[in-house]
Structure formats: structure tokens, C-alpha cells
C-alpha positions in Angstrom: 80.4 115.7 114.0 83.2 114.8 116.9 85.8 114.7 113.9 85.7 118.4 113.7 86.1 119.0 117.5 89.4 117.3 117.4 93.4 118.5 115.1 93.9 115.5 112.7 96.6 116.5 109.8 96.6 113.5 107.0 100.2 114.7 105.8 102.4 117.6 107.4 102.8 119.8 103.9 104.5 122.5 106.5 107.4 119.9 107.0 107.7 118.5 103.7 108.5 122.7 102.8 110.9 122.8 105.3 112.5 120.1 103.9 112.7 121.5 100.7 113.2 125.4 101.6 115.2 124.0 104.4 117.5 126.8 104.1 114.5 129.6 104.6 113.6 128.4 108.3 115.8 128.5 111.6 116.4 125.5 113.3 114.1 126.9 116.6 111.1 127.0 114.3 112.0 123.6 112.5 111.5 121.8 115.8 108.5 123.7 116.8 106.6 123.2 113.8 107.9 119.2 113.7 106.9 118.9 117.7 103.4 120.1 116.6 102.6 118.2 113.5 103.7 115.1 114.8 101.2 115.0 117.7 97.9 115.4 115.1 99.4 113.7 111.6 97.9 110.5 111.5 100.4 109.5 108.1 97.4 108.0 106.6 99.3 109.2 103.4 102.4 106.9 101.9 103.6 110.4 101.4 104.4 111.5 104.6 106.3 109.1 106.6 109.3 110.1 104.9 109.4 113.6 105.0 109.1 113.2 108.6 111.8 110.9 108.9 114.1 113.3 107.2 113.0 116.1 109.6 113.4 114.2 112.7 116.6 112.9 111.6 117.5 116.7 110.9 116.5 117.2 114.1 118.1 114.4 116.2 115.2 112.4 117.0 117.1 109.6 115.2 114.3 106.9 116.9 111.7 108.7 115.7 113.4 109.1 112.3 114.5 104.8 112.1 110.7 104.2 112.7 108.8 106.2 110.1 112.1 104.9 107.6 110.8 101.4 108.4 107.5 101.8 107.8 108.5 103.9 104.6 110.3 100.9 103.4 108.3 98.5 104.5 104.5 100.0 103.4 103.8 97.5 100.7 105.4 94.3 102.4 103.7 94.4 105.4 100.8 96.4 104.1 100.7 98.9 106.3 97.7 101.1 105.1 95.4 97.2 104.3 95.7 98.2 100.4 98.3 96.7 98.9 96.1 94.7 96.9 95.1 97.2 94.7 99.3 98.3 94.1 102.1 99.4 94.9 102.7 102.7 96.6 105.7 103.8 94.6 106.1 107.1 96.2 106.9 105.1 99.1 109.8 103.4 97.4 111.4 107.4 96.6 110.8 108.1 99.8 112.6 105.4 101.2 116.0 106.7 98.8 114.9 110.2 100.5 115.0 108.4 104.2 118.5 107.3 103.4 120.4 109.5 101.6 118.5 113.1 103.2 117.7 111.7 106.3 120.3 109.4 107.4 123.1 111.1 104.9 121.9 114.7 105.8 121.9 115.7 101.9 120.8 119.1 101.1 120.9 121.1 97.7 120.7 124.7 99.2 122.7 126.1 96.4 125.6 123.2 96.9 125.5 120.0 98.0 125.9 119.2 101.5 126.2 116.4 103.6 125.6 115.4 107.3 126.0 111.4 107.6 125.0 109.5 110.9 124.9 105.9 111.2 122.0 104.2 112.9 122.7 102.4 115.6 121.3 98.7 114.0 123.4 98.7 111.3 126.8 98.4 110.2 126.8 100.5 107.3 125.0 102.3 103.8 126.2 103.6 100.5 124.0 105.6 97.8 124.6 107.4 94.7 123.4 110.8 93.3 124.2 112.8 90.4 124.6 116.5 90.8 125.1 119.2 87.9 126.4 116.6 85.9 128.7 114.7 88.5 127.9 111.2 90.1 129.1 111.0 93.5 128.9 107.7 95.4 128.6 108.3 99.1 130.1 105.2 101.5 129.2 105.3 105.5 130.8 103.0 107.6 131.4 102.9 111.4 135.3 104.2 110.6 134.4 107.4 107.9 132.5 108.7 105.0 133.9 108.2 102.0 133.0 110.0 98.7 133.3 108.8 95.4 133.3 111.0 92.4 132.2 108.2 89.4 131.7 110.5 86.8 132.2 114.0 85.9 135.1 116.4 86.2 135.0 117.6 89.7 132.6 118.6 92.2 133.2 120.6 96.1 130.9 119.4 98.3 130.4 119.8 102.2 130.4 116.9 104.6 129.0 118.5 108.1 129.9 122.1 107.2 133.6 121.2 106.2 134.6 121.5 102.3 135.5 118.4 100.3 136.7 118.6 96.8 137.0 115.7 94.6 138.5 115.5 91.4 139.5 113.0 88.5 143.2 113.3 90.6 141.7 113.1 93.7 138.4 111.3 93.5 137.8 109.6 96.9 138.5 111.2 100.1 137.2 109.9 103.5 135.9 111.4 107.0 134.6 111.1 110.0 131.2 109.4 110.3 129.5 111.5 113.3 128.5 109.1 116.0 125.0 109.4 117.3 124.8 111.5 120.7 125.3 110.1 123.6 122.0 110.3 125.1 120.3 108.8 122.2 119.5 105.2 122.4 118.9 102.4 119.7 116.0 101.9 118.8 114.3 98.9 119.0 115.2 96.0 116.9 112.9 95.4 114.1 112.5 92.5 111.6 113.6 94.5 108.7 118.1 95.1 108.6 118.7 97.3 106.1 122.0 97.3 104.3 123.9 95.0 106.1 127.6 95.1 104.5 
């Protein structure tokens, strides 16, 4: 058969482990593994679009990242895989909490939780919630700073791009830079879907 003379991945499960054991691989090998995969994965899975969006966010490919986000979000309303009809593809609505707050936040849970916010160039800004050992933090970014909100629990240090935050029932809000996209990167093409417009 010419299928087998050809490298077709369905899903990438190499980067959804670097995602997850993010913390296990160097950043060199990260981008050699992501430059690979995403030349042969076809994303016929509803599974997969996300995790690559959260690597190649990781990475700085923040067009590449916005597009498989949108069609994340977007795989049931514009039926994106001609099957809607027969329902739903709910892993593609998790994944499109895990495009936001782990790809576009930066969230990691490598024995603390960690941040690294960017805000996409077509929007103006993005909030989201999550609940770690027993604290509920709402994180806020906006073109002027992150802000983070502890909503419940006692207290809870955090890291926003490799700089300790601690907030407290005292102190529960503090607010910091939102990194700007680099330079070089440019917005990506406007699509029919705004997310999050505040």
C-alpha cells in the first residue's frame, strides 16, 4: 500500500508527554521533537490540536499556537472533522480551557504552579480560574498586567515568568507585567471567531 511508504502521525503522544513531564525535557529537544511531529500529524484526532497549541505557544510559535486554539474551539461549530452529527467532541471543549490557561497563560504544575501569560495579538484580554491544593486563583490578563486573584483558600506562592508571587487573605491580588509578544512575531490572521473580548 502507498500509505505505508509515507510518516502520517494521527496524534503527537510524544508532545502531549512533554506537555505533561514538561519539566523532564530541555527546551532544544522540545522544539526538535515539536518541528518533527508537526510536519506528519495530520490532527485527525480532537485530541491533538490542543496539545499542540500549548507546545507551540511554549515555544513561541504563537501563530501556530492561535490556529490549532481556533480550531480546538471551534471543532464542533464548524465541524471540522464532518461528524458533528453524531456528538459533541467534549475533549475538545477541555482542551480549549487547556489552550487558554496552559498555552496562552503558560500554566505549569512542576511541583508549584507557574505562570507565563502572553496576550494574543487579536484580542484585548482573558481571565480563567483554577484551583490548586485547595486555593482558587483567578488569573486576569490585560494589555497593562497580570493580575492574580486568590478567591479562596489561605494563601498560595506562585510564579508569574520565573518571578515569585505570594498572595494572601491580606494580600490577595497583586498585578504584573503582561509579556508582550516578540517583536518579530506577527498577528495572525483574523478569523471569524474573537474570543474573550472584554
Amino acid at each position: 500500500l502507498n500509505l505505508y511508504r509515507k510518516q502520517v502521525c494521527k496524534q503527537a503522544d510524544l508532545i502531549l508527554a512533554q506537555f505533561l513531564l514538561g519539566d523532564q525535557f530541555d527546551k532544544e529537544q522540545k522544539r526538535r521533537d515539536y518541528e518533527y511531529y508537526k510536519g506528519i500529524t495530520t490532527h485527525d484526532s480532537s485530541l491533538s490540536g490542543a496539545i499542540f497549541a500549548i507546545q507551540a505557544a511554549e515555544l513561541g510559535d504563537h501563530d501556530q499556537a492561535y490556529e490549532q486554539f481556533l480550531t480546538t474551539a471551534r471543532m464542533d461549530l464548524d465541524n471540522c472533522h464532518h461528524n458533528t452529527e453524531h456528538g459533541i467532541h467534549t475533549a475538545s471543549m477541555a482542551g480549549t480551557w487547556l489552550c487558554l490557561s496552559a498555552g496562552f497563560g503558560g500554566m505549569r504544575t512542576y511541583g508549584e504552579l507557574s505562570f507565563a501569560p502572553w496576550l494574543p495579538a487579536q484580542w484585548e484580554g482573558y481571565s480563567f480560574n483554577v484551583t490548586y491544593r485547595g486555593c482558587r486563583v483567578n488569573v486576569s490578563v490585560q494589555p497593562a498586567g497580570t493580575t492574580y486573584t486568590l478567591t479562596k483558600g489561605r494563601g498560595i506562592t506562585l510564579q508569574h515568568h520565573r518571578n515569585q508571587v505570594t498572595l494572601t487573605s491580606e494580600t490577595p491580588a497583586k498585578t504584573l507585567s503582561t509579556r508582550p509578544l516578540p517583536p518579530q512575531a506577527e498577528p495572525a490572521v483574523a478569523s471569524k471567531a474573537q474570543f474573550v473580548r472584554n
